[in-house]
N, C-alpha and C positions, 0 to 999 in steps of 0.2 A: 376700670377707673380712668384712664388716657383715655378713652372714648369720652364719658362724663364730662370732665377737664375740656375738651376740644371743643363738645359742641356747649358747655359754657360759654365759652370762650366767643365762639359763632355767632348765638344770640342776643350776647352783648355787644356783638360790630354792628347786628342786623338793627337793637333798640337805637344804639347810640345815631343813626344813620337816617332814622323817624323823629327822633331829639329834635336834632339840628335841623331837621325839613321844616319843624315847627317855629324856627324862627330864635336863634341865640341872642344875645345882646350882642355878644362878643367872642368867635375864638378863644379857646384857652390855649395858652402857651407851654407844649409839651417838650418842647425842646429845653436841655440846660442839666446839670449835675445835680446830685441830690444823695442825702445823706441820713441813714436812720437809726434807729435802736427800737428794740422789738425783745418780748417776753415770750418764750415760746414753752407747747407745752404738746411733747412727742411720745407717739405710743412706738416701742420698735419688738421685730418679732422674730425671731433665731428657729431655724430648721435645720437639722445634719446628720449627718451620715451614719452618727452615734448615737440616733433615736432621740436626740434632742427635737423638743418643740416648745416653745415658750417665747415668754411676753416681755416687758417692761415700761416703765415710764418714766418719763423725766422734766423737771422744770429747769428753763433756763435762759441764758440771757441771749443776745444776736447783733449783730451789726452787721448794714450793708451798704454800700455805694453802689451809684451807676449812671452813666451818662446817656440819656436821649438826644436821638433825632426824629424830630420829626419829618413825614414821608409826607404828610396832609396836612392840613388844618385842625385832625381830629384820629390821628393814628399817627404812633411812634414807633422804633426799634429802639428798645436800649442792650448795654454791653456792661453786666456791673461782674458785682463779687459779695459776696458772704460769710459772713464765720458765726459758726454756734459754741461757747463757752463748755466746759467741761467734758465730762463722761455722761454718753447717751445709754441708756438701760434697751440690751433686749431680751433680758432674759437670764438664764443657766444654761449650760450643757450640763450632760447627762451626770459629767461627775463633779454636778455643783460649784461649778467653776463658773462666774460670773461674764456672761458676754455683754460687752460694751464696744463704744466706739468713743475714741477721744479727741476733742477737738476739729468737730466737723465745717469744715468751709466747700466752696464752690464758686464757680464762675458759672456767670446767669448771661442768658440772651431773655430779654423781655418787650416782647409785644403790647404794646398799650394802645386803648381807645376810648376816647373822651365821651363817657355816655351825659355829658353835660356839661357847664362853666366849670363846676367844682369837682364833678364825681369822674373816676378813671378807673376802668376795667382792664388790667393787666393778667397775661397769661407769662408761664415764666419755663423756659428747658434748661437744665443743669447739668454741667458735669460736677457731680460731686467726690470728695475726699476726705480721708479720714485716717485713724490708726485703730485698728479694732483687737480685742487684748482674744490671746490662744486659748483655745480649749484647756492646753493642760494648766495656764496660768504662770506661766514662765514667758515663753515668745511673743511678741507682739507682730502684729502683719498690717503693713499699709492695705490700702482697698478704697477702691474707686466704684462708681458707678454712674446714673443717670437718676434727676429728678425731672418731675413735672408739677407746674403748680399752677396755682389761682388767685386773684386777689383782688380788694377794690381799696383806693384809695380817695382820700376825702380832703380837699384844698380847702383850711380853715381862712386861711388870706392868702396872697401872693405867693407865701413863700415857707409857711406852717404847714403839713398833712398831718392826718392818723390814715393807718391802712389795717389791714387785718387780711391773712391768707392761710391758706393751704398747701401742702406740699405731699406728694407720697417723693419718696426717695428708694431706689431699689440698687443696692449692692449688689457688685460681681461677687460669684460666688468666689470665696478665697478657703485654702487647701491650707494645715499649717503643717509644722513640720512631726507632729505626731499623726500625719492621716487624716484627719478630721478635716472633710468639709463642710463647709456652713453656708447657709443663704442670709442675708441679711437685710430685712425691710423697715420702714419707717412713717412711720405719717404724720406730719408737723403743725399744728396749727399756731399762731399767732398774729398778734396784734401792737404796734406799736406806732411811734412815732416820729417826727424827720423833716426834713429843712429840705428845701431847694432853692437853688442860687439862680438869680435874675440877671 
């Protein structure tokens, strides 16, 4: 799936780079803070050591920030942050004990590339964090890990977008205090929208 992701990613430097050969009117302006809210709707999936295997799903809300620079006229680095509202669903373990993850945020590095005046093709690496509830349903255990994502965003004027992405998110495995280890993955997709400041 990080391979997929990568050379999305690739493709979209190689169009946007034929785009602008063809003549813009204008640079877009990728540099500047920018702020959004977003619906998201995540599949997550629990593996452990106690013969747990299982699913979940979840709807929910999001908010991000992050600041670009621009490197070119037509590619950025940004440096934001993330938070996803509630308990994310992956599932059960074996003694029907409900796995989630509660209030999942992260810090984003995001590469961006102007595949045209309005449309921008962003790739996104995560460290991700959470609180994920114990196997036996009593302890809770912090847990961190790495995302990687995708996504394009759409410049309705100046200073309006909609974007829409992708995300897998993959947890360190975390150990609780009754023995139980657990793997913890995730796949996000959403769509929303957000302001950038001039």
């Amino acid at each position: 799936m990080k391979k997929l992701l990568i050379t999305s990613f690739v493709l979209g430097s190689l169009t946007a780079g034929s785009a602008f050969a063809a003549g813009p009117t204008a640079a877009p302006d990728l540099s500047g803070f920018s702020i959004g809210t977003n619906a998201e709707f995540s599949r997550g999936s629990v593996t452990a050591n106690d013969g747990s295997s299982d699913g979940g799903a979840t709807t929910s809300a999001g908010i991000n920030a992050r600041y670009d620079w621009a490197l070119t006229p037509t590619f950025a680095v940004g440096l934001g942050a993330s938070y996803s509202t509630g308990n994310h669903a992956f599932g059960s373990y074996a003694n029907g004990t409900a796995a989630n993850i509660n209030s999942r945020y992260s810090i984003d590095i995001v590469p961006t590339v102007a595949l045209s005046n309005d449309i921008q093709l962003f790739g996104k690496v995560s460290s991700i964090y959470g609180n994920a509830a114990s196997s036996d349903g009593v302890n809770n255990h912090d847990v961190q890990g790495v995302g990687y994502g995708v996504g394009v965003r759409k410049m309705l004027d100046k200073n309006l977008y909609v974007q829409a992405g992708y995300d897998l998110n993959k947890f360190r495995d975390v150990t609780y205090n009754n023995g139980t280890t657990a793997s913890l993955q995730e796949n996000v997709y959403s769509v929303g929208i957000g302001y950038k400041f001039r």
